[in-house]
N, C-alpha and C positions, 0 to 999 in steps of 0.2 A: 584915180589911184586904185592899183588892186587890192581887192578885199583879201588875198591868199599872198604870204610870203615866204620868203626861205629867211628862217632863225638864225641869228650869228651864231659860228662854232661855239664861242665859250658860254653860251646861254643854252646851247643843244648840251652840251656838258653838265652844265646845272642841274638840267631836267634830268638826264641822267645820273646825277651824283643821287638825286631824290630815290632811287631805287635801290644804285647800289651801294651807299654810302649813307645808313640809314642814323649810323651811330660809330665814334671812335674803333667799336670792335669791329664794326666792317670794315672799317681802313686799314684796318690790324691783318682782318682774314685777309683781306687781297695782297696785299705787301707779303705777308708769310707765306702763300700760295706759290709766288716767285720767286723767292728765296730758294722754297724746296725743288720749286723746276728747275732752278739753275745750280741743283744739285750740290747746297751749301750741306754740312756736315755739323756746324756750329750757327747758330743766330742767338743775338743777343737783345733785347726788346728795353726801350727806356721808353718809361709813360711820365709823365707830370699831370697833375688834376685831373687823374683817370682817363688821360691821354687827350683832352682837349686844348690845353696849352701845347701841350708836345707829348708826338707819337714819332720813335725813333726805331725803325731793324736794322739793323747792320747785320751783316752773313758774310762766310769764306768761298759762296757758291760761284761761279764760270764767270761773273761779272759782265760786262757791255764795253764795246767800242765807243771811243768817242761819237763817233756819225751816228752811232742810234741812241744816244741819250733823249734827242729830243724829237725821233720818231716816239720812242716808250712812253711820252707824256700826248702822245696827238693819241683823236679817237680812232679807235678799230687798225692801232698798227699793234702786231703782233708776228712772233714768230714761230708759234705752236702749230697754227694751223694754216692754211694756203689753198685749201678748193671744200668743193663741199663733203668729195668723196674724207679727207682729213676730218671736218665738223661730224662723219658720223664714227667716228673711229677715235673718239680724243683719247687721249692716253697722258692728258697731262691734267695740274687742277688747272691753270689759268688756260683764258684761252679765245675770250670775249674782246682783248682787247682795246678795255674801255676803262678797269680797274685804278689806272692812274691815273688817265685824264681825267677820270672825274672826280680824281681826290685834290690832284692838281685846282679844280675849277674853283673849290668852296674852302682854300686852304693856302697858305704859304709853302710851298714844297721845294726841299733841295733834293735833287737827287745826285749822288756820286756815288762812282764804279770803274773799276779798273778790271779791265781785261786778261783772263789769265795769258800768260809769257808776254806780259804789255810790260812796258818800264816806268807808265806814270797810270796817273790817274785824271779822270775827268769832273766837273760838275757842272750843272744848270739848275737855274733857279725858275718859279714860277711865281706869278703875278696876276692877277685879274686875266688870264687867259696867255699871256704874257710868256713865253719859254725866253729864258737867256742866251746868250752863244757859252758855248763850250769853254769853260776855264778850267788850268791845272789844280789839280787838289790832293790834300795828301790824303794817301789811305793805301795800306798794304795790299789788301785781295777784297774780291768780292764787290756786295754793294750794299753801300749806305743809305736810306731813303730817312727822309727828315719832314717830318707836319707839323706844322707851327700853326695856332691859333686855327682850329678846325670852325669851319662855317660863321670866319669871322665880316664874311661879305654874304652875306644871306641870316640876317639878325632874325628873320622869322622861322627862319628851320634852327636856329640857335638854342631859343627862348625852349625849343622840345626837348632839349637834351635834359638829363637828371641831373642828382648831383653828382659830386669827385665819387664819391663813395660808389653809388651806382654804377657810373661808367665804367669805373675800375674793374666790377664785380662784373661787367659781361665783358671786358676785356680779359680778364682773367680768365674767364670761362673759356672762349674762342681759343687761347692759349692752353688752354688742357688737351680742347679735342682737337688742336695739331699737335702738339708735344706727343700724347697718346697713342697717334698714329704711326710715327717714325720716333719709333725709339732709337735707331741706329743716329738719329741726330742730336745735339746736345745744345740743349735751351738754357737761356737765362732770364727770367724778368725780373727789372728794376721799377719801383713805382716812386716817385718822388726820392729820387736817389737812394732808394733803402733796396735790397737784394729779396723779393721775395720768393722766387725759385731759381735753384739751380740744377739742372736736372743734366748729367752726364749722359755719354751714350753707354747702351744699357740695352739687357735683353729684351722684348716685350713682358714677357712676367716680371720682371723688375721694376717696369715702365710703369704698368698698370698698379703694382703694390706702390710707388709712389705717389700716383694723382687719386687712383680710388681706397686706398688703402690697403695694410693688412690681413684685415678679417676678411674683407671683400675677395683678395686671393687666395686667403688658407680656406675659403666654406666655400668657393667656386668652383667651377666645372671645368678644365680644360679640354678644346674639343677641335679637331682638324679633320674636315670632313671633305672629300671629294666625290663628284660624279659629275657625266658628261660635262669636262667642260666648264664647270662651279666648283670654286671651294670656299668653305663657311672655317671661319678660324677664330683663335682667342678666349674669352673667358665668358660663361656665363653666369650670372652669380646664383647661388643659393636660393629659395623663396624664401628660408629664414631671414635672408637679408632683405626683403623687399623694400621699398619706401611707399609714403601717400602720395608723393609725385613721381612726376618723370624725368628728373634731372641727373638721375646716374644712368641713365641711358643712351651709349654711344656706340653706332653704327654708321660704316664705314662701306661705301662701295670702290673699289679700284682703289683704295686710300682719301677718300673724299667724305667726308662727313654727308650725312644726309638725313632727312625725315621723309619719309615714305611710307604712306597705306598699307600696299603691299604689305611690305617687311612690316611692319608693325602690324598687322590681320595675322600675320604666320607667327611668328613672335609669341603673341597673345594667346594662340590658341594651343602653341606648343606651351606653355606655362599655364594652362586654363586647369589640367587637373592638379596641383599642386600650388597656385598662389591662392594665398587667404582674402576673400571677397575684393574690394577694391584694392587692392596693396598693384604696387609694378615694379615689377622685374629690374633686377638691376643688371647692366651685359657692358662687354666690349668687346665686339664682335666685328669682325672685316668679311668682306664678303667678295671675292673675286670671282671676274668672269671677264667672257672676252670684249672687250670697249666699244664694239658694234650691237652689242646684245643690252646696250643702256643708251639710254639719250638724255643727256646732260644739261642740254641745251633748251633746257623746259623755264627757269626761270633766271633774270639777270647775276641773284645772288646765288647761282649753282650748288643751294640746298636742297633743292627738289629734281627727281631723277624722273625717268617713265621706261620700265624695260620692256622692252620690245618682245617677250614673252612672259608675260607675269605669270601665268599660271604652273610652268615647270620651275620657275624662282620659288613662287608660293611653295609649292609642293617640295621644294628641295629643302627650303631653309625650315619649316616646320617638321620635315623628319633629321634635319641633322639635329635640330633642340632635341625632337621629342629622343630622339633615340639618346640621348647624352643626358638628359633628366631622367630616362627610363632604367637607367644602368646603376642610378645611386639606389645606394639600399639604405639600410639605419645603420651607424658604426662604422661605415665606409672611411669617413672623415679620420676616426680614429685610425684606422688603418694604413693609410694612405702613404706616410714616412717610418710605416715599421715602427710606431712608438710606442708599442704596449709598457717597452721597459723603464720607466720613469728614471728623468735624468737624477743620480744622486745628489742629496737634500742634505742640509746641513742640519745633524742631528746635534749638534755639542750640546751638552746639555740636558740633553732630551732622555734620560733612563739608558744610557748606556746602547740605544737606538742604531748609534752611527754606521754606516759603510764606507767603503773605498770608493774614490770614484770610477772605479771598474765595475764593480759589483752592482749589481742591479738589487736595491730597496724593496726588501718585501717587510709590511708589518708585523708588528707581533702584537697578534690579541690577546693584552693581559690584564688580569683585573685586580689590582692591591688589594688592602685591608681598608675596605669602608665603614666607617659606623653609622651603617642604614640599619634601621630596624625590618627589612624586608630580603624576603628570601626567593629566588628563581627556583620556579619546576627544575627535578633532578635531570630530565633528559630534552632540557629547553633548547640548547645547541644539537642535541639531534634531533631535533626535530626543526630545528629551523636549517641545517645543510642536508640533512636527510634525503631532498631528491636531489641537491648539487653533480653526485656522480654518478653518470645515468649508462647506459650499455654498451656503449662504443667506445666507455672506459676514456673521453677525450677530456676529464679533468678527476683530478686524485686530491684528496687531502685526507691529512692525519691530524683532523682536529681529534681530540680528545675530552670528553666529556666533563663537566665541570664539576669540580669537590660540592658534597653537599650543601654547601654552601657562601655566598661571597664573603661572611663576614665572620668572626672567630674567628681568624687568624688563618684561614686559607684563601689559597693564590689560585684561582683555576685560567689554567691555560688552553689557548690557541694555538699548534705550534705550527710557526711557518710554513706556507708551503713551497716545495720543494720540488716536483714536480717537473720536468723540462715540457710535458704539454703546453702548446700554444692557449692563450686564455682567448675566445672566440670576442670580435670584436665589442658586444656589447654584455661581457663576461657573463658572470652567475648571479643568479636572483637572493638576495638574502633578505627581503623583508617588501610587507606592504604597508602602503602610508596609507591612511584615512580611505582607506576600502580606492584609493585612485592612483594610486603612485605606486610604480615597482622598481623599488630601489636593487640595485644590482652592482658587485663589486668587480671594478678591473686592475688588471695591474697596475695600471698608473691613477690609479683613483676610484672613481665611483661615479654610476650614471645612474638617470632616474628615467622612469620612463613613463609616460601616460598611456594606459591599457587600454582606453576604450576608443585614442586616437588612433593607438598601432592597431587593432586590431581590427579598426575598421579600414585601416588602409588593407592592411593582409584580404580582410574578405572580398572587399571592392576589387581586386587586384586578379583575384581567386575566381571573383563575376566574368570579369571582362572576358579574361582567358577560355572560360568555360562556355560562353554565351560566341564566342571567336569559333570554339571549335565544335559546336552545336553537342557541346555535351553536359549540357547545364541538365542537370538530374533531376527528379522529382520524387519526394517523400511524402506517399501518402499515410493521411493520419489514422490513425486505429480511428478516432471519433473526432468526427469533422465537426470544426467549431464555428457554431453558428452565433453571429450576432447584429445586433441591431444596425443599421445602415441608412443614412436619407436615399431621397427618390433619388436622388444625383449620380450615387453608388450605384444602387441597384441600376439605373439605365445604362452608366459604363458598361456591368458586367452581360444585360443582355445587348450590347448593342458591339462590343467588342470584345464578348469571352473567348470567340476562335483564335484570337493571339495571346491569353494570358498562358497557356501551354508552353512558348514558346519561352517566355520565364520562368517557367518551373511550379507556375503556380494552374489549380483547378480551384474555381470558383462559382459556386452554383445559385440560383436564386431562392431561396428556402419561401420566402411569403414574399408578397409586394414592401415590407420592412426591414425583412432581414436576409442577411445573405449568409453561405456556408462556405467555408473552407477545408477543402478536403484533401488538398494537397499543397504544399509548399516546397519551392529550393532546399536540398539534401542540406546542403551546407547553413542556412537559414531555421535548420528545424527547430532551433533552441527558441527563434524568436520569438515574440507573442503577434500568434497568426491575425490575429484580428487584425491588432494596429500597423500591423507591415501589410496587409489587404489593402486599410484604407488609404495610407502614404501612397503605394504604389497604384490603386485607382484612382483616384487625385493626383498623379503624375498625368497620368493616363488623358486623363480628363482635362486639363489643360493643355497640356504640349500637343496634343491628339494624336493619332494610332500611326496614320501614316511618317510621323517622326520618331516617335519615341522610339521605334529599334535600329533610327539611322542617325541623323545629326545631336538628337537629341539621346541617344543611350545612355552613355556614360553617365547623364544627372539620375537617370530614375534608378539605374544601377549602384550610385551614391545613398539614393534614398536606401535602397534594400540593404545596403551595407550597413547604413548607419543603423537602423532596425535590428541587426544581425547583431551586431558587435557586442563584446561585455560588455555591461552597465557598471558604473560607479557604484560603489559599496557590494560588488559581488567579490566573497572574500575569495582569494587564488591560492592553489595550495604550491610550492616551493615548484615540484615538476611543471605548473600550469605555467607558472609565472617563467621557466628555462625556457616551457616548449614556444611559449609566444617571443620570448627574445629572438631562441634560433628561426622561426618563423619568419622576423622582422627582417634579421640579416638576411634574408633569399628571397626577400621582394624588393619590387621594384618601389621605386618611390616613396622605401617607407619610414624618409626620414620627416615626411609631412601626413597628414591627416587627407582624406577629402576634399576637405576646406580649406586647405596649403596651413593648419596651423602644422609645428612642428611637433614629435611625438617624442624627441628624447635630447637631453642634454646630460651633457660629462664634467663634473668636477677634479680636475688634476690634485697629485696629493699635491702639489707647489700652491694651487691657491689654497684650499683647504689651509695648507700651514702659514699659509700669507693671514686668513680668515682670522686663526689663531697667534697670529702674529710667531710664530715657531721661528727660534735662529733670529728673531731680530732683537 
């Protein structure tokens, strides 16, 4: 007897369903994969017990002749592809030709379809490997594929499945990131006959505010980038928005969902200055190129790609991010739909407050009769708008100085402003919070800002630039400040002081203890020389010489920044506190810190009045 044999069809199916047919949502991805080749416009999805009792698509797409219903259940027939020169050029998702025989093998499966300008419809059933002959069945267009008791002939790949709840929840999932993909098509899924998506056709920005949400689209990036040949499209979100996983992260080649190194190396690195320590990127991003420049063909369940030039991929998809995170500033957001002018508020009630709703809502700073026994400095309000209008004359008020007093029976007023100046997106500073907060008033509300986040983003930003254009300055000190240092220091500076010039810094060896500073970065000079020495030799000193002004820049440039920047409880005087806003607005990136935290948020008057429950 020979010891080598040829496996019957429906047990080579088995083996194969083992790979691609790992779970209900895989039977899901394959079946919807077809749907969309056959260029349905509508599919409608019926799950029961998270699709193990029943997994049902029906679609309006091209539909099947009778005569190929029951090639479409045999393995490796297919009609996408036909020589090898086709398998490197795929241009479709399916294409393996194995996706239904092998759902067929471990399942109950009917499949019917009617052919468009056909007058009837067909169906066949399967069985323990079993295809039926062709019977008539009703159904308007398209086709209906039907799974009935999934892997109820294989009780040990059974016994792996989860519960309802689970299965549901990665079927669910697989069904976002095709829904997400073709917005022009309109989804429906039912789980246990209950409706729980319905998703019309619809823009991609539509698409994507429905599966990812809201916030996800109003704090995200929109971005269409082309070159040679690649284009990078769709939304990337915010680092505000980041999460502690990966699960709002969808990436798409040729319209195909995928996980890829590559793309995630480039990904990561374009987010690397602006996400906060471990947090990831939320995106939905498509990524097109020509179908011979990817090979698809890398693993059975066609989530893993391998481009045939990764390194101009790499390089492309990391500068279309970075340049589309490089371009937000701080207040951008606010800007974005012209909405300085706050939509009218229902003042009823409110002191005689109201407007039309034409009329754009400015408040009025007024103060009744209180019976406090305390009194405000006579020139408190000028001194606190005092630097607000600065010499390009780009904001005007006529506040008016308050009565001697708020209490005896004087009113001291604010009065509106009036002004047609545009209010700059992250308006004017009127106060600091606990030596860390710069609160700042805009038209439609009020934003606060963290000083010593923006301002290290500003200097960092201000590094890079200057260190790019070899013109990173150096300010030497009237008296070089010398101070104590371990042997560790000291050997940095004599073993690599020929490159501390090159940031801006001169550092000498004063004794085998201590070392001197005698020069520092122009824009740095506020710092305290010492502890910005030791940070950035202990950069030094770790990362080592030959990186730190290549792969590794940007972090030792982070450190000097952070060194640089205001400190917390450094009190700001009214101009200090404008000039860092308008600062903020003209850089890049400087709606995050560093560290990707965020450096300013906006309160609308509408929550504000919500806060106070106002009009309700």
């Amino acid at each position: 007897m020979p010891a080598i044999r040829l496996l019957p069809d429906h047990l080579i199916n088995q083996i194969a369903a083992g790979e691609v047919v790992e779970r209900p949502a895989s039977a899901l991805k394959e079946i919807l994969e077809n749907s969309l080749d056959a260029s349905a416009t509508e599919i409608q999805i019926d799950l029961q017990q998270g699709g193990i009792k029943l997994l049902r698509v029906t679609d309006n797409g091209s539909g099947m002749a009778k005569d190929d219903l029951k090639l479409a259940l045999s393995r490796h027939a297919t009609s996408k592809i036909g020589s090898l020169e086709d398998l490197q050029r795929v241009g479709t998702l399916g294409f393996r030709g194995e996706g239904l025989a092998s759902i067929a093998s471990v399942s109950r499966l009917t499949l019917t379809s009617r052919q468009a300008g056909t007058d009837m419809a067909w169906q066949v059933d399967t069985l323990d490997g079993q295809i039926s002959e062709p019977e008539p069945a009703a159904l308007s267009a398209g086709t209906r594929v039907e799974v009935h008791d999934l892997y109820f002939n294989t009780p040990a790949r059974r016994k792996f499945l989860k519960t309802e709840a689970t299965e549901y929840a990665h079927c669910e999932e697989m069904f976002r990131r095709m829904a997400l993909a073709y917005p022009d098509v309109a989804f429906t899924l039912l789980h246990n006959a209950k409706a729980q998506w319905r998703l019309p056709r619809q823009t991609l920005e539509k698409r994507v505010e429905a599966i990812l949400g809201k916030e996800f689209v109003q704090s995200g990036l929109m971005l269409d980038e082309h070159a040679n040949g690649l284009r990078l499209y769709g939304l990337a979100g915010s680092p505000t928005v980041s999460k502690s996983s990966r699960d709002a992260q969808y990436f798409y080649v040729n319209g195909r969902f995928v996980r890829d190194k590559v793309v995630a190396h480039a990904i990561r690195e374009a987010y690397k200055d602006v996400l906060h320590h471990d947090r990831h990127a939320c995106y939905a991003l498509f990524f097109e190129l020509n179908p011979e420049g990817v090979d698809v063909n890398v693993h059975p369940t066609k989530i893993e790609v391998r481009f045939r030039e990764s390194q101009p991929v790499h390089r492309f998809l990391f500068h279309a991010l970075h340049k589309a995170l490089a371009s937000t500033t701080a207040g951008q957001a606010a800007t974005a739909d012209n909405s300085f002018i706050p939509p009218a508020t229902d003042q009823t009630n409110h002191g005689g407050s109201g407007t039309s709703p034409n009329q754009p809502y400015y408040p009025r700073f007024e103060q009744a009769q209180m019976p406090l026994a305390a009194h405000e400095p006579r020139n408190f309000y000028e001194t606190l708008f005092g630097g607000v209008k600065n010499s390009n004359n780009t904001f005007a008020t006529s506040q008016s100085a308050p009565s001697p007093s708020f209490i005896g029976g004087n009113t001291a007023v604010l009065e509106r402003h009036t002004d047609d100046a545009v209010v700059p997106p992250l308006g004017y500073a009127v106060a600091q919070l606990h030596g860390i907060y710069i609160l700042s008033q805009i038209s439609e509300g009020m934003v606060v800002v963290d000083m010593h986040a923006a301002h290290e983003r500003i200097v960092y930003e201000r590094l890079k630039n200057a260190l790019d254009a070899n013109e990173l300055s150096m300010q030497p000190l009237l008296i070089p400040v010398v101070f104590q240092a371990d042997r560790l220091d000291v050997a940095t500076v004599e073993e690599q002081g020929d490159m501390l010039p090159q940031l801006g810094f001169e550092i000498g060896v004063a004794s085998p203890t201590h070392l001197a500073v005698r020069a520092v970065p122009t824009m740095l000079q506020q710092a305290d020389a010492a502890e910005l020495a030791r940070a950035v030799l202990k950069d030094i000193r770790e990362v080592g010489a030959s990186r730190i002004l290549t792969e590794r820049r940007n972090e030792l440039l982070a450190t000097m920044a952070c060194h640089g920047a205001v400190r917390a409880n450094r009190q700001l005087t009214v101009p200090e506190m404008n000039a860092l806003l308008r600062d903020m607005e003209a850089t890049e990136r400087s709606g995050q810190c560093n560290h990707g935290r965020p450096t300013w948020f906006k309160l609308s008057l509408n929550e504000l009045d919500k806060l106070f429950m106002r009009g309700q």
